[in-house]
matplotlib code that plots the C-alpha trace (Angstrom):
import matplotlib.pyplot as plt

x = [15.6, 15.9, 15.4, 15.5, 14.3, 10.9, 12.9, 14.3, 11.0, 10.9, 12.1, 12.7, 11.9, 10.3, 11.8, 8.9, 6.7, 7.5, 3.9, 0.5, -2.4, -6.2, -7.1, -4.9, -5.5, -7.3, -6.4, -5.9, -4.7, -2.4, -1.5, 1.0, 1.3, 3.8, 4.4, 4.2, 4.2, 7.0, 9.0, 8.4, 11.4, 10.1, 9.1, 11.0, 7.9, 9.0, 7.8, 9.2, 8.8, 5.7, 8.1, 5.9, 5.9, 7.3, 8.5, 11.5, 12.1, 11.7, 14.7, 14.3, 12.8, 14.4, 12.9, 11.9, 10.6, 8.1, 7.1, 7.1, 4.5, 1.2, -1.3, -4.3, -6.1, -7.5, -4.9, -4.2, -0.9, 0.1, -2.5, -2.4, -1.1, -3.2, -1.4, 2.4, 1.2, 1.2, -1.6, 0.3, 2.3, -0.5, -2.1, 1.2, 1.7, -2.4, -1.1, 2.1, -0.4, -3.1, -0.1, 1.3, -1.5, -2.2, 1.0, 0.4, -2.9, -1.8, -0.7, -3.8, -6.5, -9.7, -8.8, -11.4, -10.0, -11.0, -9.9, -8.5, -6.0, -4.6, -1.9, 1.3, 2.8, 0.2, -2.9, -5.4, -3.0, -3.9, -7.5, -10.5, -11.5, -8.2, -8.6, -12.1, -10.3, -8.1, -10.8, -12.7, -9.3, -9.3, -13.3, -13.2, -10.3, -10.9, -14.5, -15.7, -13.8, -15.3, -15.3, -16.4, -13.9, -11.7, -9.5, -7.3, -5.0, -5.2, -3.9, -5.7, -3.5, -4.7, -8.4, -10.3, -14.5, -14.9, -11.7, -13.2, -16.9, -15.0, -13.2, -16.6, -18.1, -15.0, -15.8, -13.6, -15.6, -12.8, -10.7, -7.5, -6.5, -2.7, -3.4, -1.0, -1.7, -4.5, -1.4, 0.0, 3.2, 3.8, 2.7, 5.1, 7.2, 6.9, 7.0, 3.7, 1.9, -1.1, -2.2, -4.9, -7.6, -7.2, -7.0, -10.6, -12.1, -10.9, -12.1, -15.4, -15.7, -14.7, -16.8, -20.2, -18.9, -17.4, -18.9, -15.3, -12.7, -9.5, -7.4, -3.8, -1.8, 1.4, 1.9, 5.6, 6.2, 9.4, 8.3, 5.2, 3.5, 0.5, -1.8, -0.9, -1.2, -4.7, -5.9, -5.1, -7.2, -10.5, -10.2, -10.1, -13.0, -14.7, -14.9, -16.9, -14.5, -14.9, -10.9, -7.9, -4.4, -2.0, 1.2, 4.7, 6.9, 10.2, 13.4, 13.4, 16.8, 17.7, 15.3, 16.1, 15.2, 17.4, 20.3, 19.5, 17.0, 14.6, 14.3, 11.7, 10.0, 11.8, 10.9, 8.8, 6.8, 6.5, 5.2, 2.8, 1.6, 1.2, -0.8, -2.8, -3.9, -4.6, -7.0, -8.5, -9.5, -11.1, -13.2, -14.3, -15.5, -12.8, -11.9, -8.2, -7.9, -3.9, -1.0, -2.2, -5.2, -9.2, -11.5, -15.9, -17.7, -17.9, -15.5, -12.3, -10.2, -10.1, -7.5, -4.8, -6.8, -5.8, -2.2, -1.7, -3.4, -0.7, -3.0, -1.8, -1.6, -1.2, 1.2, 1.0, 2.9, 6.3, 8.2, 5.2, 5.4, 3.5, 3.3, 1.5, 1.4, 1.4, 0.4, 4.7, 5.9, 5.3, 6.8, 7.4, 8.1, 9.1, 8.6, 11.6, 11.2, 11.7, 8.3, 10.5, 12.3, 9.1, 7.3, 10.1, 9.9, 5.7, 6.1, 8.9, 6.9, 9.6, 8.6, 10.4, 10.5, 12.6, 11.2, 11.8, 10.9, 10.3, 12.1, 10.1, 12.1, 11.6, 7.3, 7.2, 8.8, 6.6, 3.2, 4.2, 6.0, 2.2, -0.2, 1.5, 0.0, -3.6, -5.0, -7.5, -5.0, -5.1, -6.2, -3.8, -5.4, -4.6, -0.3, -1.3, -4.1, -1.9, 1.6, 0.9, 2.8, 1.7, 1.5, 4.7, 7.0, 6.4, 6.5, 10.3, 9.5, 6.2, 7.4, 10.2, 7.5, 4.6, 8.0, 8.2, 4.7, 5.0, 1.9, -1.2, -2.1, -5.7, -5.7, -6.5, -5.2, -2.0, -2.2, 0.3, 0.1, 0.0, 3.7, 3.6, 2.3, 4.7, 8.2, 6.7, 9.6, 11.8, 8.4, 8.7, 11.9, 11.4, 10.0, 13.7, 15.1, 18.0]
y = [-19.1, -20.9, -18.9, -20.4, -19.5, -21.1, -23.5, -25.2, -26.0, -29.7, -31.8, -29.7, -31.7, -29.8, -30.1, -31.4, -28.4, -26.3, -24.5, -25.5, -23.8, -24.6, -22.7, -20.2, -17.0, -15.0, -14.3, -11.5, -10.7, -7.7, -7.1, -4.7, -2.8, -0.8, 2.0, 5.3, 8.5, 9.6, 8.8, 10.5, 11.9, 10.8, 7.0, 4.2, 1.8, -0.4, 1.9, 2.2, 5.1, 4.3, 3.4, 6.2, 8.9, 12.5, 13.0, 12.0, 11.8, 15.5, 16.9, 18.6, 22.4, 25.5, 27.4, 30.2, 27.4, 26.8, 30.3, 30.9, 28.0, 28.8, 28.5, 28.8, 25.3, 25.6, 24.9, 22.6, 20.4, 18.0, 15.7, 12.0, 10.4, 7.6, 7.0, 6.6, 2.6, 1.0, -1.2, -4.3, -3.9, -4.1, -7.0, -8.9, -7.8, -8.9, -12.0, -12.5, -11.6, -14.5, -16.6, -16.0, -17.0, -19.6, -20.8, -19.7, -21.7, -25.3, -23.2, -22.0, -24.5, -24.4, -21.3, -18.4, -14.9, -12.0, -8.7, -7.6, -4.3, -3.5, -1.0, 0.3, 2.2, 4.1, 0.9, 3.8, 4.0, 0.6, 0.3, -0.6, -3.1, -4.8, -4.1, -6.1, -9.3, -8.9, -8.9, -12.0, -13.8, -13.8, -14.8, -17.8, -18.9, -17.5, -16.5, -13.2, -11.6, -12.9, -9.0, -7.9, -4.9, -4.5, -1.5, -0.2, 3.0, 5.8, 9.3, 12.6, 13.1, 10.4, 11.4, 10.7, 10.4, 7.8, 6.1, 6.0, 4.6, 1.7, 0.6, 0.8, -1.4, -3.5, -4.6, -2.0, -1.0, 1.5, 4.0, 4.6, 8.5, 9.3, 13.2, 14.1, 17.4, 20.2, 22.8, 23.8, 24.6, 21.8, 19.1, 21.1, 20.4, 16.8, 16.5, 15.4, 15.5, 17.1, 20.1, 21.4, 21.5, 17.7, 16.7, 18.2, 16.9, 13.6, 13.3, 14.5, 11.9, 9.1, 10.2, 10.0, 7.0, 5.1, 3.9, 3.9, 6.7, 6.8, 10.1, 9.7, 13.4, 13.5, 16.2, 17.7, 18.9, 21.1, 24.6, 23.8, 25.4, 23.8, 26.4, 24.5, 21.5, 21.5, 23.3, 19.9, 18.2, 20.8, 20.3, 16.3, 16.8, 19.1, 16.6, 13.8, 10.8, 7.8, 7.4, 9.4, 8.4, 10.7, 10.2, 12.1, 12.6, 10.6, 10.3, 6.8, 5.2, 5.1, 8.4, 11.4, 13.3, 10.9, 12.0, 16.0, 16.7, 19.5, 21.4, 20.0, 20.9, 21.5, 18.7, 21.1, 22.3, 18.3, 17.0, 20.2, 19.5, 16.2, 16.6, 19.4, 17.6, 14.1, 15.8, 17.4, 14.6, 13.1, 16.4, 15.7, 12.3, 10.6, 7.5, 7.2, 3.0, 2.7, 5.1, 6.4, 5.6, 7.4, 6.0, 7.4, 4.7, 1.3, 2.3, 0.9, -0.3, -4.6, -5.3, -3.5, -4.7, -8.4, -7.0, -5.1, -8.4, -10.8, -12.6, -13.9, -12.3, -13.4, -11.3, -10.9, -8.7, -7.8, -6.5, -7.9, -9.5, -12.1, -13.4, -17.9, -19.9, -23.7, -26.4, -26.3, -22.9, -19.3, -18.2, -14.4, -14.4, -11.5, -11.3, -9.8, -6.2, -5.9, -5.5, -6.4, -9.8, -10.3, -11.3, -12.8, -15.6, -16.1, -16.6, -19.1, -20.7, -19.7, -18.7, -15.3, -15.8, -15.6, -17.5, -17.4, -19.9, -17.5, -18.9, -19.7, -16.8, -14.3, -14.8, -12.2, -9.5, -10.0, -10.0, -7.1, -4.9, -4.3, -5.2, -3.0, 0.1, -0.6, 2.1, -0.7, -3.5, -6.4, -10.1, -11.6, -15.0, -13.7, -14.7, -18.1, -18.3, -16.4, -17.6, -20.8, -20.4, -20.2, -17.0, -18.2, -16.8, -12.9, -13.4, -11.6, -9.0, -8.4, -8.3, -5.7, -3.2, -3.9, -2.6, 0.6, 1.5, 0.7, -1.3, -1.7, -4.1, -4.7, -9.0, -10.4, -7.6, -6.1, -2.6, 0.4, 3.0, 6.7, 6.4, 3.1, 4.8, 7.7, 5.4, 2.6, 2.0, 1.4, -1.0, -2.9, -3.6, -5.0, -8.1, -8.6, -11.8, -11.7]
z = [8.0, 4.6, 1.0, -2.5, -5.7, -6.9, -8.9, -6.4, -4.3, -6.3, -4.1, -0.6, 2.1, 5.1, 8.9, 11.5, 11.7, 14.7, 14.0, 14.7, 13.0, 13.6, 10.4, 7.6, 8.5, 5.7, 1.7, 0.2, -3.4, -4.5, -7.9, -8.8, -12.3, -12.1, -14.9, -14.0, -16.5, -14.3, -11.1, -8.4, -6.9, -3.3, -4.2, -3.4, -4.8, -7.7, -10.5, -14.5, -16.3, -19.2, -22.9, -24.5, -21.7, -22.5, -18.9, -16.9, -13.2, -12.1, -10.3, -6.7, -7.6, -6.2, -3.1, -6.5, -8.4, -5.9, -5.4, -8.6, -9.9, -11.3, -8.7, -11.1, -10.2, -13.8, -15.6, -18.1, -17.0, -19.0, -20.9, -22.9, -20.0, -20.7, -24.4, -22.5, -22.2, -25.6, -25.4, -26.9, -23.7, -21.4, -23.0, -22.6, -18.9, -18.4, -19.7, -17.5, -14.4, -15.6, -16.2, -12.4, -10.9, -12.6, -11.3, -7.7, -7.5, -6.0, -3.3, -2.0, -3.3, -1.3, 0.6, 0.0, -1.5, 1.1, -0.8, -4.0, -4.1, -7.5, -6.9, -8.8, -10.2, -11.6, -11.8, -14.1, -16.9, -17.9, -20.1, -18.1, -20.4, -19.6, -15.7, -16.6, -18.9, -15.6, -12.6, -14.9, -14.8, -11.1, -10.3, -12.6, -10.2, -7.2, -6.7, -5.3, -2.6, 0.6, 2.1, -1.2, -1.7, -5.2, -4.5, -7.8, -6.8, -9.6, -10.0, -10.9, -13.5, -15.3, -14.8, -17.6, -16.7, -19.2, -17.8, -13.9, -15.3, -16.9, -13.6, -11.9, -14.6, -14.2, -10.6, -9.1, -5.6, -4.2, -5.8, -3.6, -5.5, -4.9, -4.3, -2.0, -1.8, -2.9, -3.4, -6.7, -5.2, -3.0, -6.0, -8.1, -5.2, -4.7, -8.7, -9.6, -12.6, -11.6, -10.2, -7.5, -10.4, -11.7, -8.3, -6.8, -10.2, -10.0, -6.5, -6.9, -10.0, -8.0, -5.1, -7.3, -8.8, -6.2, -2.6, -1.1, -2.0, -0.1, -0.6, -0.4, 1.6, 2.3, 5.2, 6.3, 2.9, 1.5, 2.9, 4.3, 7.7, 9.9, 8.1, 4.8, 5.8, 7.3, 4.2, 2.6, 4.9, 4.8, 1.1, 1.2, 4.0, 1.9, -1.3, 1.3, 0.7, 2.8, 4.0, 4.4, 4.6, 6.1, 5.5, 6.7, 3.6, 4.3, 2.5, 1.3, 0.1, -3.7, -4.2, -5.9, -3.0, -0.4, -3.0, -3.3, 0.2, 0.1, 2.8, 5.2, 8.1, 11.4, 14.3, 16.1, 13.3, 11.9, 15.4, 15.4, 11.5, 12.4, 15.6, 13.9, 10.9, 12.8, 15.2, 11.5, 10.9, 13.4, 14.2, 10.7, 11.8, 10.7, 12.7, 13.5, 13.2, 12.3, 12.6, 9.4, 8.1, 8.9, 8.1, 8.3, 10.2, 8.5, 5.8, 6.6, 4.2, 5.1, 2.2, 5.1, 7.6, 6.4, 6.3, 9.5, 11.3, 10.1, 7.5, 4.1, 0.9, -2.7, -4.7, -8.4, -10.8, -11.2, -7.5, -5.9, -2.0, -0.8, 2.1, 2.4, 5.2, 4.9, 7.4, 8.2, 7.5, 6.2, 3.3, 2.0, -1.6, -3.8, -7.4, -10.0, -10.1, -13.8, -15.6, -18.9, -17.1, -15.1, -18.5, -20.4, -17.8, -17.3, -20.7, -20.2, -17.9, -15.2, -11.7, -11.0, -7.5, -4.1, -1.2, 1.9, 5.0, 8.4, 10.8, 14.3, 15.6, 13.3, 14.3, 16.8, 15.2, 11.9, 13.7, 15.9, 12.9, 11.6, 14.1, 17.1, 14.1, 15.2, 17.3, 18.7, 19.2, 18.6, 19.5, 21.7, 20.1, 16.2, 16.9, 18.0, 14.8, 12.2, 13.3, 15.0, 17.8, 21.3, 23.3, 25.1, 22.7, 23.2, 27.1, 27.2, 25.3, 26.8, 30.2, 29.2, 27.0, 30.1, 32.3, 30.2, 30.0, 26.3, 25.9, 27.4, 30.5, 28.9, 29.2, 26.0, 24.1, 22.5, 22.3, 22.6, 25.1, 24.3, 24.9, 23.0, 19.9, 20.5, 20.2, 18.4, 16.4, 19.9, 21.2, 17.9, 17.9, 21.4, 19.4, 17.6, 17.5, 19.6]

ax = plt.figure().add_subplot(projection="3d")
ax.plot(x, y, z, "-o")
ax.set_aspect("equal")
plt.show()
């Protein structure tokens, strides 16, 4: 495994390459903005608190807090979110971003751009008529998105109608909505901004205005009971969205909550939330197509798609990943989490950057970390295509996941069993270098 900074890629000289590729695998392009009107005690994403915003990371509330909350879905919260971002600092972010890829482009010249996901942070705090300069910047470079999907991420509680018809005319195509949960007591809980009111509003805008609407929930909350949960999920079924993404709360390092846990749900009741609200879901038609995602038929979201299947991805933005392959090598870069250092050096010209060369024996584990999440599986053919190695290389730990019943015996096909699914963090790590 090598790593350098970008600086120091004048001049390296490449080994023979160990990897053969008939073709890259597919592009995609994230771009992260990532202020936030607060910081979610939960998230371990790099998000900054917006310079203007009135709010501070939220502390974890009392079991009286929470039972004390205002459940009236009516009211008002907190409003202006949308003023916490001077607009003089979004302009010069927008131009930091135009600035990075402009850099990036010898990279990938003559490869075709497959999806766009703009995600944060908090993406709808920026002005949709910079979202538009930002979405032009990246068509006169890269052309339309071969799969034709722009995702941005926003949050209810920076709903604004105006706000969500100006993405639309932006070129925005999905809205991914970071609800998390339809309960005043349990968003009080997790810290968020809005409440149940802003939420089913914001939904049913996006829903008239979008063709695609994901809706982010978060299940396994502090206090909360199967009965809870799945009222989360008839309300997110109720508003008609296209996808759901159902995710277990977990206490990430470096969080508030990490530092001072709330009381979560017991093992039993997690694994019976968890069951109950995935079967939810697919009763409401719902197609179960990765460990957490669900998706209505012909609505699933091809931006993770190009992820979870090992393909490449552009990264733009301060803390943003990316993951290139060359003709010799695949690289993973990361981008210098400070927003503030992040444009201090696009507008030196720097590249903030930390690359590093996957080494041949790292492959397996890489592909299988994300593609072993597919409920369908996945082309035995795609690790020869997106890692150009030959099949070969996963025959050990094959042989020992086939012995455990971990994964399926289907030829052509990876694919985890039931039990696979069930310990797929012990399958995966099966794939570890030794």
């Amino acid at each position: 495994m090598a790593s350098t900074t970008a600086g120091n890629l004048v001049g390296r000289v490449f080994m023979p390459s160990e990897l053969r590729f008939a073709a890259m695998p597919p592009l995609a392009l994230y771009i992260h903005l990532p202020w936030c009107v607060r910081k979610c005690p939960y998230c371990d994403f790099n998000s900054h608190l917006a310079p203007e915003s009135k709010l501070r990371e939220v502390g974890v509330p009392l079991v009286s807090d929470i039972q004390r909350v205002d459940m009236n879905p009516s009211s008002a919260g907190e409003q202006g979110f949308a003023e916490s971002l001077p607009m003089d600092l979004q302009r010069r972010y927008l131009n930091a971003l135009v600035a990075d890829l402009d850099q990036q482009l010898p990279k990938i010249w003559g490869r075709k751009l497959y999806s766009i996901f703009i995600g944060g942070g908090t993406p709808s705090l920026f002005a949709p008529e910079l979202i538009d300069e930002l979405l032009g910047a990246v068509r006169a470079r890269l052309g339309m998105p071969q799969s034709g999907e722009i995702t941005m991420e926003a949050n209810p509680g920076t709903f604004e109608q105006a706000r969500f018809e100006g993405f639309r005319e932006a070129g925005i195509n999905r809205l991914s909505i970071g609800v998390q949960s339809f309960s005043d007591s349990h968003l009080k809980a997790l810290g968020r901004v809005h409440n149940s009111g802003q939420a089913v509003a914001a939904v049913r805008s996006a829903v008239a205005l979008f063709d695609e609407v994901n809706i982010d929930l978060m299940y396994a909350l502090p206090h909360q009971n199967v009965e809870q949960a799945l009222a989360d999920v008839a309300q997110a079924v109720a508003l008609n969205s296209t996808h759901l993404s159902l995710y277990q709360l977990t206490l990430e390092p470096n969080t508030l909550f990490a530092a001072k846990p709330p009381p979560l749900p017991d093992d039993d009741t997690l694994i019976d939330i968890e069951e109950a609200v995935h079967k939810a879901a697919k009763e409401a038609g719902f197609e179960q197509y990765e460990i957490s995602a669900f998706a209505k038929p012909g609505h699933r979201c091809q931006h993770n798609l190009n992820y979870w299947g090992f393909g490449d991805y552009l990264g733009l933005g301060a803390g943003a990943h990316a993951k290139i392959s060359y003709p010799n090598r695949i690289e993973r870069e990361i981008r210098h989490r400070n927003p503030m250092a992040y444009m201090e050096e696009m507008e030196g010209a720097a590249q903030p950057l930390e690359v590093r060369t996957l080494a041949v024996r790292e492959l397996p584990f890489e592909f299988m970390l994300n593609a072993l999440r597919l409920i369908d599986g996945v082309p035995e053919s795609w690790f020869v295509e997106r890692c150009g190695r030959p099949l070969s290389d996963l025959q050990k730990p094959l042989k020992q996941a086939l012995s455990k019943g971990l994964i399926e015996t289907q030829p052509g096909l990876f694919k985890p069993t039931e039990l696979g699914f069930r310990f797929l963090n012990d399958l995966q790590e099966m794939f570890l270098a030794s």
